[in-house]
Wavefront OBJ file of the C-alpha trace (Angstrom):
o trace
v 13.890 199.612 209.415
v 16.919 201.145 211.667
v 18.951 198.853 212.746
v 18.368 199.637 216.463
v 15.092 199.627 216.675
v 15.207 196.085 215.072
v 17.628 195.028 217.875
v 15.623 196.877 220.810
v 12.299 195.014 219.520
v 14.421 191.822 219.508
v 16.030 192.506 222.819
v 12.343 192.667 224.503
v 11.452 189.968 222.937
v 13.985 187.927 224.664
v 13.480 189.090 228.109
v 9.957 188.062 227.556
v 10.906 184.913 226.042
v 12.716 184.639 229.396
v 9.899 185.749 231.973
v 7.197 182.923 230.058
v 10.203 180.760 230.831
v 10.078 182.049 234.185
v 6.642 181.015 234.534
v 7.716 177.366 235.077
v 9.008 177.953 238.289
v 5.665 179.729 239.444
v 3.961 176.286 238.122
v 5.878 174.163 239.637
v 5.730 175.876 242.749
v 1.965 176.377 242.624
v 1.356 172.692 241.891
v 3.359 171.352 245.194
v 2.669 173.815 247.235
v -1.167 173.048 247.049
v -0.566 169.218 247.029
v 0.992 167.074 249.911
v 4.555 166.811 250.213
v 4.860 162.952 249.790
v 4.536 163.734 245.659
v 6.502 166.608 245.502
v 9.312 164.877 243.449
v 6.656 163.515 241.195
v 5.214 166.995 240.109
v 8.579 168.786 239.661
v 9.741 165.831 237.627
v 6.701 166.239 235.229
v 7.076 170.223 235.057
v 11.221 169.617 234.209
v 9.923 167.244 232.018
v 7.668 169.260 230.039
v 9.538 172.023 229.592
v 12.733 169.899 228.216
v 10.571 167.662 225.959
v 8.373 170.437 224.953
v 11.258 172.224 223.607
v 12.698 169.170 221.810
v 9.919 168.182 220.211
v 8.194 172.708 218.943
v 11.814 172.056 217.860
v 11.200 169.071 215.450
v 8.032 169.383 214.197
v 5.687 171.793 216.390
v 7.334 175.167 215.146
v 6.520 174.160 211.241
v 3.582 172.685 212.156
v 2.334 175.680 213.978
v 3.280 178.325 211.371
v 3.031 176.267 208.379
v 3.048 179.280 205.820
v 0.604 178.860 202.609
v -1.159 176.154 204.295
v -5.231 174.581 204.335
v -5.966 176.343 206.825
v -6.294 173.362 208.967
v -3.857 170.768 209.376
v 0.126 171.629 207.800
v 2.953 169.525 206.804
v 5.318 168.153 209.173
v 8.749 169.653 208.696
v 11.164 168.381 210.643
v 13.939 170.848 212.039
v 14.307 174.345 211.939
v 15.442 176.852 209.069
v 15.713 180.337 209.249
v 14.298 182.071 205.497
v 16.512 184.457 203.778
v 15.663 187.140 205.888
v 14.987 185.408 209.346
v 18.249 187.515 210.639
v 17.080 191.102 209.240
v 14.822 193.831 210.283
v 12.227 192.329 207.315
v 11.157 189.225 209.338
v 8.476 189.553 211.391
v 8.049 193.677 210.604
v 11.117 193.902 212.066
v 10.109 192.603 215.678
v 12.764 190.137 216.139
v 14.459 187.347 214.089
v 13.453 183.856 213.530
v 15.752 182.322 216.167
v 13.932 184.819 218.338
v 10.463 183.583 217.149
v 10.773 179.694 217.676
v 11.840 180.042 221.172
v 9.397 182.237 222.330
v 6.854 180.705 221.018
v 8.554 177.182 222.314
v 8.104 178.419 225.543
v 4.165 178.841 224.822
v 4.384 174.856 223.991
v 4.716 173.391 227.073
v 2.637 175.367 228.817
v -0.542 173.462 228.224
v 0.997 170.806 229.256
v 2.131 171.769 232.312
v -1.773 172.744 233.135
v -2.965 169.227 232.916
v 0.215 168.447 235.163
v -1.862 169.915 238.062
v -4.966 168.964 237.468
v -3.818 165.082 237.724
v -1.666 165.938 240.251
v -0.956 162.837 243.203
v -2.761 159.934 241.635
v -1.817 159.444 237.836
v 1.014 157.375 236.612
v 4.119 158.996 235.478
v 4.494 157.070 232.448
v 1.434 157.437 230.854
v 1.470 161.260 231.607
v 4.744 161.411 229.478
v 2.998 159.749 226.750
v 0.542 162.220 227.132
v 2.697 165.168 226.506
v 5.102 164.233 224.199
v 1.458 163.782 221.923
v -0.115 166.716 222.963
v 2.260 169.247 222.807
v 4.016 167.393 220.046
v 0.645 167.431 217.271
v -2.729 168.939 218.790
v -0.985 172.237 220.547
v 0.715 173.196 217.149
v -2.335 171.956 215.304
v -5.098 173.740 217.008
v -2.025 176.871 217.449
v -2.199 177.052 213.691
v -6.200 177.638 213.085
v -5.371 181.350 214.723
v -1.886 182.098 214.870
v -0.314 180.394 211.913
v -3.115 181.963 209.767
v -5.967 179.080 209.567
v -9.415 179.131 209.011
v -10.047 180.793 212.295
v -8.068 183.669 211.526
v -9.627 184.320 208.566
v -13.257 184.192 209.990
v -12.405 186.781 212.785
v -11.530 184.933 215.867
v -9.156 186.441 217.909
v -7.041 185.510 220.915
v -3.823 188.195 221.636
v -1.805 185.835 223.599
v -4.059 182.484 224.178
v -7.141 182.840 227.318
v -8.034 180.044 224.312
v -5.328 178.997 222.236
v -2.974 178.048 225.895
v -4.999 177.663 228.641
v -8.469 176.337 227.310
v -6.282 174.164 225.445
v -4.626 172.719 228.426
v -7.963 172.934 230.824
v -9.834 171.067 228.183
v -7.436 168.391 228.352
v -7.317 169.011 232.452
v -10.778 168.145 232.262
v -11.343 164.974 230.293
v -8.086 163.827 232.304
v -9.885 164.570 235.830
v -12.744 162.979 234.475
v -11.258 159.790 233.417
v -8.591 159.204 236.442
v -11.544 159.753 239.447
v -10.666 161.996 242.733
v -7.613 161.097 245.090
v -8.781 158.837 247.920
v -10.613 160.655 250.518
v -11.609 163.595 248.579
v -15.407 162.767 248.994
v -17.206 161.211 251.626
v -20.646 160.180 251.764
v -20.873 162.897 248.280
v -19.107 165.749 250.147
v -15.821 167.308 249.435
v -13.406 166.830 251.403
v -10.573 169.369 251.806
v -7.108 167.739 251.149
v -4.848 170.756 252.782
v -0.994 171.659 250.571
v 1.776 171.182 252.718
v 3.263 174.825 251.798
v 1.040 177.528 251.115
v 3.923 179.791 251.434
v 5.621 177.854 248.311
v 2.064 177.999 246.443
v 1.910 182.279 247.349
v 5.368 182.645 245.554
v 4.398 180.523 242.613
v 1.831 183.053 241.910
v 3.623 186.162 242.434
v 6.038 184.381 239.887
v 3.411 183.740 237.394
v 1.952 187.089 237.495
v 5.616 188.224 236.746
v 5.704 185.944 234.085
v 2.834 186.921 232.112
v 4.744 190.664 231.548
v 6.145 188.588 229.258
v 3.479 185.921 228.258
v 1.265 189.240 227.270
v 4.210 191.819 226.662
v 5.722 189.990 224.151
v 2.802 188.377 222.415
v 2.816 192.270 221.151
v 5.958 190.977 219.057
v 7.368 194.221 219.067
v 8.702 197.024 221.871
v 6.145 199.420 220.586
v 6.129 201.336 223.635
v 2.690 202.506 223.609
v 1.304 199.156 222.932
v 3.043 197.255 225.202
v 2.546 199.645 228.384
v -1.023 199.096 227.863
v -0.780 195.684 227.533
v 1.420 195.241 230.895
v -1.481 198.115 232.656
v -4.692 195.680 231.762
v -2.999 192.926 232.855
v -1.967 193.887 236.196
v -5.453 195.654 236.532
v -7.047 192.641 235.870
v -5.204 190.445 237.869
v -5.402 192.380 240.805
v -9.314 192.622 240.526
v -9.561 188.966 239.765
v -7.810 188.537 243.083
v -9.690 191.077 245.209
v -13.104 190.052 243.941
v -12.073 186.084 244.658
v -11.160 187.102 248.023
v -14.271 189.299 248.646
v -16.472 186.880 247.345
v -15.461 183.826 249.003
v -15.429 185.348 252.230
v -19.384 186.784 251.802
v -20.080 182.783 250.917
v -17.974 181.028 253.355
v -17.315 183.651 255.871
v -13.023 183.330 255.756
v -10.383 184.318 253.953
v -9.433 182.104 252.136
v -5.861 182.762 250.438
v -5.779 180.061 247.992
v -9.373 181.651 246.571
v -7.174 185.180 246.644
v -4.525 183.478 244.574
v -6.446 181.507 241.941
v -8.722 184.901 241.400
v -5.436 186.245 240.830
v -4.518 183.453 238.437
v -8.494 183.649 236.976
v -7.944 187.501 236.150
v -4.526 186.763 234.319
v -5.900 184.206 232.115
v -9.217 186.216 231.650
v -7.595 189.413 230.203
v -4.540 187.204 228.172
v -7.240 187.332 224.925
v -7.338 191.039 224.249
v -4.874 192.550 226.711
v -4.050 194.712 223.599
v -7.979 195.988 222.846
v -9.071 196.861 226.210
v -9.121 199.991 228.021
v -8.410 199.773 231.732
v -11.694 200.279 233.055
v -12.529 197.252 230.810
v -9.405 195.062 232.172
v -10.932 195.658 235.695
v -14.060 194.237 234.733
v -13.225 191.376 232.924
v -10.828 190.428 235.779
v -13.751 191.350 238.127
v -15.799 189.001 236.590
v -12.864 186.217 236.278
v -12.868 186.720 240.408
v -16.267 185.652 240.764
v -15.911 183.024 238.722
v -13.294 181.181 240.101
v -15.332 180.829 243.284
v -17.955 179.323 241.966
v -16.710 176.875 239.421
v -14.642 175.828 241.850
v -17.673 174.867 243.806
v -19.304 173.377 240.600
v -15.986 171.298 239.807
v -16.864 169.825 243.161
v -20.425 169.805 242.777
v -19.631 167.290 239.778
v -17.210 164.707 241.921
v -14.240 165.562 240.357
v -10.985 166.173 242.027
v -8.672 169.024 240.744
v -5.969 169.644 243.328
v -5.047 173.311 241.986
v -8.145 174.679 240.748
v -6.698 174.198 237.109
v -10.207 173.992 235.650
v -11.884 176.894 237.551
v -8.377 179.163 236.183
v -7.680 178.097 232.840
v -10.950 176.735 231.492
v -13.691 178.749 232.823
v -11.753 181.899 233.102
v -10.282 181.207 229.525
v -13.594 180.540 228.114
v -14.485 183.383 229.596
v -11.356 186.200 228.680
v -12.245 184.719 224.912
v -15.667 185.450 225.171
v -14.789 188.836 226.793
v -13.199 190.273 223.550
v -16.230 189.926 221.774
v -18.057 192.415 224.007
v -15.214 194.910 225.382
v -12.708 195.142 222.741
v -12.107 198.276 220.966
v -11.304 196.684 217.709
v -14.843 196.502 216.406
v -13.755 193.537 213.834
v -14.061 191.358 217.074
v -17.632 189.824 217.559
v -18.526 187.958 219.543
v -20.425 185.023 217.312
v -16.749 185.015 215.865
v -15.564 184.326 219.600
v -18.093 181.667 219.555
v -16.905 179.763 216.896
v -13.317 179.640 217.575
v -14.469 178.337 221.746
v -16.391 175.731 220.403
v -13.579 174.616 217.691
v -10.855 174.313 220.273
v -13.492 172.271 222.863
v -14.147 169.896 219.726
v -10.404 169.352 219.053
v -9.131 168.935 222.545
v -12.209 167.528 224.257
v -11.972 164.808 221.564
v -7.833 164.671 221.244
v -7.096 163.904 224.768
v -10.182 161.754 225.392
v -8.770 159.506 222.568
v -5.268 159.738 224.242
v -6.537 158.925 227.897
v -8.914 156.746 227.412
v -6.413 154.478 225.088
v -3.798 154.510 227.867
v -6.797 153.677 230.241
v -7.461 150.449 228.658
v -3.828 149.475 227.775
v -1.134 150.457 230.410
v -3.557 152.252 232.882
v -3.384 155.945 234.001
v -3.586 155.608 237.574
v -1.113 154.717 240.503
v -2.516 151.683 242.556
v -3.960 152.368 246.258
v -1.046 151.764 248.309
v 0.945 154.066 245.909
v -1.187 156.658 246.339
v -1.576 156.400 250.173
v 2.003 156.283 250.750
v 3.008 158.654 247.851
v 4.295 158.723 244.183
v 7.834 159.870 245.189
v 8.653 156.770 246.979
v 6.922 154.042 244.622
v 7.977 156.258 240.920
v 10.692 157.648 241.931
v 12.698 156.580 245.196
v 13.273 159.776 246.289
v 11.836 161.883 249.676
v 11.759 165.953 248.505
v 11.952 166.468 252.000
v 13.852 163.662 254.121
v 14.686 165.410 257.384
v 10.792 166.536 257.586
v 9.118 163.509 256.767
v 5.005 163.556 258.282
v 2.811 161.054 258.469
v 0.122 162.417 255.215
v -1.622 158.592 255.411
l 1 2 3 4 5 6 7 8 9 10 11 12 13 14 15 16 17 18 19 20 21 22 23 24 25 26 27 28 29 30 31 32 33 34 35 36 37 38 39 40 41 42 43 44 45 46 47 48 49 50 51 52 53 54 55 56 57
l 58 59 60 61 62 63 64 65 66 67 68 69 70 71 72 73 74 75 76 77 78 79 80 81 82 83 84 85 86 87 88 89 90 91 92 93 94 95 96 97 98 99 100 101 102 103 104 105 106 107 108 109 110 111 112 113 114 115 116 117 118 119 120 121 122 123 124 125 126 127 128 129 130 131 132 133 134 135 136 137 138 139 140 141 142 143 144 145 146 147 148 149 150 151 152 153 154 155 156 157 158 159 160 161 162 163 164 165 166 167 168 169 170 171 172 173 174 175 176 177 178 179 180 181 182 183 184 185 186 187 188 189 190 191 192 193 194 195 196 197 198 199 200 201 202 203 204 205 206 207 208 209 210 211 212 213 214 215 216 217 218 219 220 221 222 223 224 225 226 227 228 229 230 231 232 233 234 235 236 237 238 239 240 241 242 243 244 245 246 247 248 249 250 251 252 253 254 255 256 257 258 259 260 261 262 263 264 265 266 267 268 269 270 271 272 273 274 275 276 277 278 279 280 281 282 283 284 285 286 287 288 289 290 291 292 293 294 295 296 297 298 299 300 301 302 303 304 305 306 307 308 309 310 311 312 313 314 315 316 317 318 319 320 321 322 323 324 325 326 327 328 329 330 331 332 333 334 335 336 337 338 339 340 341 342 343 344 345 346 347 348 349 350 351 352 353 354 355 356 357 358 359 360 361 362 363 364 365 366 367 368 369 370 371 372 373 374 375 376 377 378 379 380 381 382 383 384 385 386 387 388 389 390 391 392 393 394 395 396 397 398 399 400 401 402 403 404 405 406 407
């Protein structure tokens, strides 16, 4: 391959590498501007310490773990470290997309963020320690594990299950795990009364807004680069369904939620925003755009109502993490089955590879929760939580010339 085209394919790569990257700001922003400000310092210590951990640790064992090479197709060796092969610096690796060095840290960056999911779902009642525990396991063994079935050329990949930049292999991973986690903890004190959900306002909406916009920025890379290549062609379609579905995840949200509850409602317009993203991330590379506009469409309307069923069910999820990255994941999965233009993609194949990951990380961070339930406890006590995790875990006020009264 020419020697420029190698280094403009690796060039793109990095700036993607560098918008995912990007996409922990928009998290961490999300997650405290829809929660109150008394645990601010708690959540943006979790999301700084995800990202740093997550890196350590794809570095030590995740990356090998993840892309084992000639493996079972299930579980690899653990290889500590990093090595690049003979050719991890040439236009051979990787069909001349990028090098190795390239490789590990983009994907790094894919680590930590199912992780970073859970972080919201949990968000102003679960202990700090136990959520580190959490992670470092997590993203550590099961993320590279489960990464492997698909991407490091498993027993997934072979039967035909396919997931372009992970709807499935990121964010049902982490909303699986949001879930069992929700489920375990219990909702925030005051969230229902007498059955009824109660709504527990963010102190900065404006914060939460930007957070979005960020994310959506971020997943130019998150998609763009999971083409592994600059091809321009493929690429520009990749970046046109996602925006296409994204935007009609949003207006569809917004439309919908105003028909059922008669106001607009702009964190419903941002998490069908959200819903669209992670709907399309599956086969952003095998849709047309009339297809990306339906499959966000759909994402929309489905973020309203699971929301509503997430409540329906008495369980407390502060940022909609559920509703976004399960449901709509499950559901941008699914979607390839029935709108891609590859016709290798089918939809009992679809099937198969949903239910493997629900069986792996349903039962993976059950076992981790439910062990740190029983042993140091998951959950801050009552006067903790009433007066706020950044005063009793940490000793800090984000905000100490604004302090309110959020009792």
């Amino acid at each position: 391959m020419e020697q420029g085209l190698f280094t403009a394919n690796n060039v793109w790569m990095m700036v993607c590498t560098a918008l995912v990257f990007f996409m922990h700001t928009g998290f961490a922003f999300l997650e405290i501007g829809l929660t109150r400000q008394k645990n601010t310092i708690n959540i943006l210590f979790k999301n700084i310490f995800i990202i740093t951990v997550g890196l350590l640790l794809y570095y030590l064992i995740g990356f090998n773990l993840m892309y084992p090479g000639e493996f079972n197709g299930y579980i690899g060796s653990i290889v500590p470290g990093i090595e690049a092969p003979a050719n991890g610096m040439t236009p051979e690796y990787a069909d001349g997309g990028y090098t190795w060095w390239t490789d590990f840290l983009f994907q790094g960056m894919f680590a930590a963020t199912a992780a970073t999911i859970v972080s919201g779902a949990v968000a102003e009642r679960m202990k700090i320690g136990p959520f580190m525990i959490f992670t470092v396991i997590y993203v550590g063994l099961i993320y590279p594990i489960a990464g492997s079935w698909k991407w490091g050329g498993g027993f997934l990949d072979e039967l035909g299950f396919y997931d372009f930049a992970g709807s499935t292999l990121v964010h049902s991973v982490g909303g699986w795990a949001a879930l069992v986690a929700v489920w375990l903890l219990g909702p925030r004190i005051g969230k229902f009364k007498e059955g009824k959900p109660q709504a527990i306002p963010g102190h900065n909406i404006p914060l939460a807004t930007a957070g979005v916009l960020i994310l959506w920025l971020g997943w130019f890379g998150f998609n763009g680069g999971s083409v592994l290549s600059a091809d321009p062609e493929l690429t520009s379609l990749t970046l046109v369904t996602t925006c296409l579905a994204a935007a009609a995840g949003g207006v569809v949200a917004a439309a919908l939620s105003f028909i059922m509850y008669k106001n607009l409602d702009l964190t419903m317009f941002l998490n069908g925003i959200l819903g669209g993203l992670v709907g399309i991330t599956a086969g952003a590379d095998v849709m047309t755009p009339n297809s990306a506009i339906i499959i966000g469409a759909i994402a929309g309307a489905l973020i309203v109502f699971a929301v509503s069923f997430v409540d329906a069910l008495k369980l407390d999820d502060p940022v909609g993490a559920i509703a976004v990255h399960l449901i709509c994941g499950i559901w941008g999965t699914l979607a390839v089955g029935i709108f891609s233009t590859n016709p290798d993609h089918t939809l009992v194949a679809q099937l198969i590879g949903i239910a493997c990951y629900a069986a792996i990380c349903i039962s993976s961070s059950f076992l981790i929760f439910f062990v740190l339930k029983k042993t140091v406890g998951i959950r801050v006590s009552e006067k903790e939580e009433l007066e706020g995790l950044d005063a009793h875990e940490h000793g800090m006020d984000a905000y100490p010339d604004f302090r309110l009264n959020e009792h």
